[in-house]
ZALUM-690820 format. One record per residue (C-alpha): residue number from 1; x, y, z. Coordinates in steps of 0.001 Angstrom, whole numbers. Last residue first. Layout:
N
{n = NUM xx = X yy = Y zz = Z};
...
***
This chain:
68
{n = 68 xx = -100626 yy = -136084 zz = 192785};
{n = 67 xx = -98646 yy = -133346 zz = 194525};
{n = 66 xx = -98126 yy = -130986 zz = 192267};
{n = 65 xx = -99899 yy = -127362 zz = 194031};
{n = 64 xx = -100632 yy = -127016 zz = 190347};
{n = 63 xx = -102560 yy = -129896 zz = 189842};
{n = 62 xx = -104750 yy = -129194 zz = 192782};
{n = 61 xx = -105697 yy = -125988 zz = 191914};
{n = 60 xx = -106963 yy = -127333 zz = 188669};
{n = 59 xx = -108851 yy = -130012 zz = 190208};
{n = 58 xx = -110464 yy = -127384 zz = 192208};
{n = 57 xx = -111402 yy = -124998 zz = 189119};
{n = 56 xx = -112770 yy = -128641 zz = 187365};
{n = 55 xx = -114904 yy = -129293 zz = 190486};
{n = 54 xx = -116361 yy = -126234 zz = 190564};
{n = 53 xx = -116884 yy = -125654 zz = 187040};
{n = 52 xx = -118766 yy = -129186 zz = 187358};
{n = 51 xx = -121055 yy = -128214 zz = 190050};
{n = 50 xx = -122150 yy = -124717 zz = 187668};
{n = 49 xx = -122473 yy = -127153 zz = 184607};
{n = 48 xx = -124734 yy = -129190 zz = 186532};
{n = 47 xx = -126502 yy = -127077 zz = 188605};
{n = 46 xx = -127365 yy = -125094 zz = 185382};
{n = 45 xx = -128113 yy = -128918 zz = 183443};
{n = 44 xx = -130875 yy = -129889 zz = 185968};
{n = 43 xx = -130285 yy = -132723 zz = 187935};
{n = 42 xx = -132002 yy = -135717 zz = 188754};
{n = 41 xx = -131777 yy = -136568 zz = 184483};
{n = 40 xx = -130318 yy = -139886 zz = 184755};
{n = 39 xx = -127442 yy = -138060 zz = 182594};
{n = 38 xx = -127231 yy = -135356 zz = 185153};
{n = 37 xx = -126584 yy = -138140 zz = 187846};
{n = 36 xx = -124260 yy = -139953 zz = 186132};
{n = 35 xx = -121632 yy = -136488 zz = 185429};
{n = 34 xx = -121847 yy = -135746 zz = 189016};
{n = 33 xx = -120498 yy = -139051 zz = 189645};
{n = 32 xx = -117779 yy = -138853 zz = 187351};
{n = 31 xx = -116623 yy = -135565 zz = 188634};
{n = 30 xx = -117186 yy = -136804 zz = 192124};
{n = 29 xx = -114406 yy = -139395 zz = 190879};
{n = 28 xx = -112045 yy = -136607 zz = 190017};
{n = 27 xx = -112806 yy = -134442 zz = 193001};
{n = 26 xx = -111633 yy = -137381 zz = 195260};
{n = 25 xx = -108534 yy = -138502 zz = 193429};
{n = 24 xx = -107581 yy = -134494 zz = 193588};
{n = 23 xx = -107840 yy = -134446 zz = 197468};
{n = 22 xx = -106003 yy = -137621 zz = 198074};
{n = 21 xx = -108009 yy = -140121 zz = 200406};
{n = 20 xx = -110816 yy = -141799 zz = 198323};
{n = 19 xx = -113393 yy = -140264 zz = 200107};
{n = 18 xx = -116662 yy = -139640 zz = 198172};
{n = 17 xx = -120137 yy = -140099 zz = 199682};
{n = 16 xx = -123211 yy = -140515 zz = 197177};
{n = 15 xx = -126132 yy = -140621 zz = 198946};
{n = 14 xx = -128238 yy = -138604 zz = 196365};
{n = 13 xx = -128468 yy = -135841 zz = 198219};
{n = 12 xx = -124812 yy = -136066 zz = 199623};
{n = 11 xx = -123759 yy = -135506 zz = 195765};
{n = 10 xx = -125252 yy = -132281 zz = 196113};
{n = 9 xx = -123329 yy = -131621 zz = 199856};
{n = 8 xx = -120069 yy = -132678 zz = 198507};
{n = 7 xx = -120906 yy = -129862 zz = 195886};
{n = 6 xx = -121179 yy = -127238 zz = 197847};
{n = 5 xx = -118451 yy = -128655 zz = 199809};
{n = 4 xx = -116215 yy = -128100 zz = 196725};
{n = 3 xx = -117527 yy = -124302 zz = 197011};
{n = 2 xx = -119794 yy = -122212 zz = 195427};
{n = 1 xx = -123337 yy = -123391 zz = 194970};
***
């Protein structure tokens, strides 16, 4: 796993869909859902942490291109 699609595609798995419409809105709430579905244990916590540096190094190109 390597990309944000990466994870789309794990959160696909367990048919959850995110589109919110702004990029960063989007990775923020498949933050929380990645977050549920390691705490209901259908994830194991390497493909966890490695989903969730993903989606924090995305966030964090979002906030600097400013335009939340």
């Amino acid at each position: 796993m390597e990309t944000l699609y990466d994870v789309q595609q794990l959160l696909k798995q367990f048919g959850i869909i995110v589109y919110v419409g702004k990029r960063i809105y989007d990775i923020e709430l498949m933050t929380l859902e990645l977050k549920k579905i390691y705490e209901r244990r259908l994830i194991d916590k390497e493909t966890y942490l490695t989903a969730w540096r993903i989606l924090k190094r995305e966030h964090h190109i979002e906030e600097s291109r400013g335009e939340h």
